[in-house]
C-alpha positions in Angstrom: -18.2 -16.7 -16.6 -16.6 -19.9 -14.9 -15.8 -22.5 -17.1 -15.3 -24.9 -14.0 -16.9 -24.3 -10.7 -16.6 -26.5 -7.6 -17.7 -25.6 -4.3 -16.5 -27.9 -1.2 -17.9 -27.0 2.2 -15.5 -26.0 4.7 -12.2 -25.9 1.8 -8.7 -25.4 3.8 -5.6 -26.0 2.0 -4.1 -29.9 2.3 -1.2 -28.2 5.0 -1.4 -25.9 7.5 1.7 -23.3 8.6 0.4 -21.0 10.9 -2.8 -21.3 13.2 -4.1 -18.3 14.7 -6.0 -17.5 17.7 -8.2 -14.6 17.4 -10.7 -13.8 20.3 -8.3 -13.2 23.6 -7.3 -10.1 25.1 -3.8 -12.2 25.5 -3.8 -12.5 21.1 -1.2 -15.8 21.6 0.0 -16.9 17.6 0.4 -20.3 17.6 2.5 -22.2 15.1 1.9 -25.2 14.0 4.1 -28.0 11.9 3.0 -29.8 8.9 1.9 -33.1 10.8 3.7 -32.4 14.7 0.9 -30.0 15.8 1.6 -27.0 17.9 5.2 -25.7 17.8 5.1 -22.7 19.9 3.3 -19.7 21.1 4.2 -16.2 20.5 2.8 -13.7 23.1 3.2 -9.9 23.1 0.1 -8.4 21.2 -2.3 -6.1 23.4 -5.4 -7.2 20.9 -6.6 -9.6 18.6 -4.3 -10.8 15.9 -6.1 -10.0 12.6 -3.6 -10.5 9.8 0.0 -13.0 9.8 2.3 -13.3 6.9 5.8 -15.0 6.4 8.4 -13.1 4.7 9.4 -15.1 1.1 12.8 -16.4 2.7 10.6 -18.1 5.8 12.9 -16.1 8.1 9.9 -13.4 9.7 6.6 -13.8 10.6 4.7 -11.0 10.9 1.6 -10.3 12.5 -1.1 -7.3 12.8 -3.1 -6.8 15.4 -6.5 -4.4 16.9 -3.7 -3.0 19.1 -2.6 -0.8 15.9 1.3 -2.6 16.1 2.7 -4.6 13.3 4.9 -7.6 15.3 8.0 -9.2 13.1 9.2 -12.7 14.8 11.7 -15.5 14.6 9.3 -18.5 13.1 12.5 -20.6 14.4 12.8 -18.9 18.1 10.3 -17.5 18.6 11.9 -14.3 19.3 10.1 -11.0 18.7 12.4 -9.5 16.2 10.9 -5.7 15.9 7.5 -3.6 16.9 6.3 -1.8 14.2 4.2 1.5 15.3 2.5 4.4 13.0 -1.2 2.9 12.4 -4.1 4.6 14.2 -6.5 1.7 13.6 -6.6 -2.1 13.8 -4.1 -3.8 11.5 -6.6 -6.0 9.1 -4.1 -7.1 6.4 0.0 -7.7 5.8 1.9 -8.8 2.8 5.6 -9.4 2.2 6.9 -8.5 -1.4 7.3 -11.8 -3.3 10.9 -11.4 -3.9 12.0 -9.0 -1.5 11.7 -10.1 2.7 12.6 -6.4 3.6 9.2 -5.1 2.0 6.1 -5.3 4.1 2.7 -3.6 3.3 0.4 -3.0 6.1 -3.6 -2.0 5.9 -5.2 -0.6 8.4 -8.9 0.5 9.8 -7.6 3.8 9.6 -7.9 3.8 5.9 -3.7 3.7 5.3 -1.5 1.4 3.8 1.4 1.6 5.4 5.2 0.2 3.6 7.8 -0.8 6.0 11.5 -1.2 5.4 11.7 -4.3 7.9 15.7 -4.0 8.0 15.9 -1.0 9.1 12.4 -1.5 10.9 10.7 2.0 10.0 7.9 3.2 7.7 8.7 4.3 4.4 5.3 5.2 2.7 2.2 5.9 3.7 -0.5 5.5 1.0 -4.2 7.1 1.5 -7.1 8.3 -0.3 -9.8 6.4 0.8 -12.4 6.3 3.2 -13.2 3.3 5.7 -10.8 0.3 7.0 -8.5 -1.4 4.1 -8.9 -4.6 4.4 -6.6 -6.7 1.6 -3.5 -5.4 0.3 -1.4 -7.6 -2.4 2.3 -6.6 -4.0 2.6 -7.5 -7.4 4.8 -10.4 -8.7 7.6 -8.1 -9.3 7.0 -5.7 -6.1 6.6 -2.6 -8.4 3.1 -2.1 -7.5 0.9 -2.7 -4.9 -3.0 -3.2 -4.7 -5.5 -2.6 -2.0 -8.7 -3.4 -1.4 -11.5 -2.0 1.4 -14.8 -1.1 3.2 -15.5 2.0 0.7 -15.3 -0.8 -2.8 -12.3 0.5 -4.4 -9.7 -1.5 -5.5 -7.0 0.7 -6.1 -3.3 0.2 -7.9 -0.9 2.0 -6.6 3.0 3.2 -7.7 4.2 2.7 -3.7 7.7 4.2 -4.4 6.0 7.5 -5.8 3.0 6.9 -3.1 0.5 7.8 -6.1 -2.3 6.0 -7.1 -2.3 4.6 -10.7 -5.4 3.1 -11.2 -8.5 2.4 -9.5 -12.0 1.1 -10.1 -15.1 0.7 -7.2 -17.5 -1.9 -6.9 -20.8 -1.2 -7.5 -22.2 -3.6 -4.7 -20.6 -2.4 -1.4 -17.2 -3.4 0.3 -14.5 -5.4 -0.9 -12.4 -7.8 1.6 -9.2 -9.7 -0.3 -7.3 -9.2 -3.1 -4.2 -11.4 -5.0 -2.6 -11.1 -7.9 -2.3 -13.5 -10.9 1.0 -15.6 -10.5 1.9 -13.5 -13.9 1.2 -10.2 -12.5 -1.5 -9.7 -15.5 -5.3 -10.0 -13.4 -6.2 -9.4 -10.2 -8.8 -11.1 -8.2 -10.8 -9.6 -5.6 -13.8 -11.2 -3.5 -16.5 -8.6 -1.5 -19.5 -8.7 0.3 -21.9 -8.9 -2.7 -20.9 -12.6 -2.5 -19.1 -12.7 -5.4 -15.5 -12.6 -6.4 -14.3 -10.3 -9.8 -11.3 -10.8 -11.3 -9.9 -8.1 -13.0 -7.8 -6.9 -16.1 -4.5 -5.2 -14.3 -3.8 -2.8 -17.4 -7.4 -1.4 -17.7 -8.6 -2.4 -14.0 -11.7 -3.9 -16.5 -13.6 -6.8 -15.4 -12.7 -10.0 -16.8 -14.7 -12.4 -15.1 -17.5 -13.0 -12.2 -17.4 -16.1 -10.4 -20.7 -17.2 -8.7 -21.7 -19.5 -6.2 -21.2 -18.8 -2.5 -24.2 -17.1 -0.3 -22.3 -15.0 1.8 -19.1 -12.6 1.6 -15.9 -13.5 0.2 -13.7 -13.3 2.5 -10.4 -14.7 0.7 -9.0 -15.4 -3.3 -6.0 -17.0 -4.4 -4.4 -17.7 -7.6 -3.3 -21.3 -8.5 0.3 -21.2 -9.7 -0.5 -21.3 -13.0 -3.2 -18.8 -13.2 -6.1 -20.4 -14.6 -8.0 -21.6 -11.4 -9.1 -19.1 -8.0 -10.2 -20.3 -4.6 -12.1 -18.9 -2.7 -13.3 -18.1 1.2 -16.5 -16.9 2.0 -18.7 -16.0 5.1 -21.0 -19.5 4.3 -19.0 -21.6 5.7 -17.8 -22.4 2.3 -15.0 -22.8 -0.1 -14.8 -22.9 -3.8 -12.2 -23.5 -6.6 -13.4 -21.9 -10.2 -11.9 -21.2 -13.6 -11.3 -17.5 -13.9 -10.9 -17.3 -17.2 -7.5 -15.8 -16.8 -4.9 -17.4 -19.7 -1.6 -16.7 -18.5 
């Protein structure tokens, strides 16, 4: 249901932030500058480092790794700030509330996600009821809800200061890998390994839209800041940008 579809072999955004190194016992992070190349290395993580995010002030970086810790740092530093412990599996996915840099979610292979109060550097909610590794999780524009994506196909909606579910839907064609919300907090987009990515209706979790075009899994989705375009990631080596069909 694209209206515009373009696929570009090997797409990466025009500037790099953060580079990550991902097959060492060691896990090093490595930042890198805008055109200076690498900054500096953050050590500490007993296992690969499978998720990073910056908090929305640029103040922490966080980091996930197979060691089951969550890892908050000085970008500026490089000082580790706090070590966040409570998974029981790998740490596949991290994102800071858009308007809040004390709100992290966490997801895990141990089928949780996890929100910390980074301030005060505890957990504050566990969310479950799935089955299998989660493996996107995305706050809503406003941080009142969360969504989170996994290896069973659900994408589910969740109230995380109740800790309920809301709303969820499952995919009929196996698991589902990233998820982002529309810069208006109205759709969500979510990519799998059917090869296709779905973006979705946030009041009714319907389906809005399929966009076609990439031969393996979908690994990543993200919004333009207007709403009307995703990119996406996938397993083929590819990248594409598409119309959604999503009218903010």
């Amino acid at each position: 249901m694209s209206a515009y579809s373009k696929a570009v072999g090997g797409f990466y955004p025009a500037v790099f932030a953060v580079a990550l190194a991902l097959c060492t016992l060691t896990a090093p992070l490595c930042l890198s500058g805008h055109a200076e190349g690498l900054t500096r290395t953050l050590t500490g993580h007993g296992g690969e480092v499978l998720a990073v995010a910056f908090s929305p002030d640029g103040r922490l970086l966080a980091s996930g790794s197979s060691d089951q810790t969550i890892r908050l740092w000085d970008p500026v530093t490089g000082e580790e700030r706090k070590v966040l412990r409570g998974h029981t599996g790998a740490i596949r996915t991290l994102a800071f509330a858009a308007r809040n840099s004390q709100l992290l979610a966490s997801g895990s292979a141990d089928g949780t996600v996890r929100i910390w109060d980074v301030a005060q550097g505890r957990e504050s909610k566990t969310l479950s009821g799935r089955s299998g590794a989660i493996r996107g999780v995305a706050f809503a524009p406003d941080g009142q809800s969360l969504a989170s994506v996994g290896d069973d196909g659900s994408l589910r909606l969740w109230d995380w200061q109740a800790g309920k579910e809301t709303r969820a839907t499952k995919s009929r064609r196996g698991m589902l890998f990233s998820v982002a919300f529309s810069p208006d907090g109205t759709a969500l987009a979510t990519g799998g390994n059917d090869s296709l990515a779905y973006v979705w209706d946030v009041a009714t979790l319907g389906r809005r839209s399929v966009l076609t075009g990439h031969a393996g899994a979908v690994q990543a989705v993200a919004f333009a800041p207007d709403g009307a375009l995703v990119a996406t990631g996938a397993a083929d080596g590819g990248g594409a940008v598409m119309g959604c069909g999503h009218r903010p």
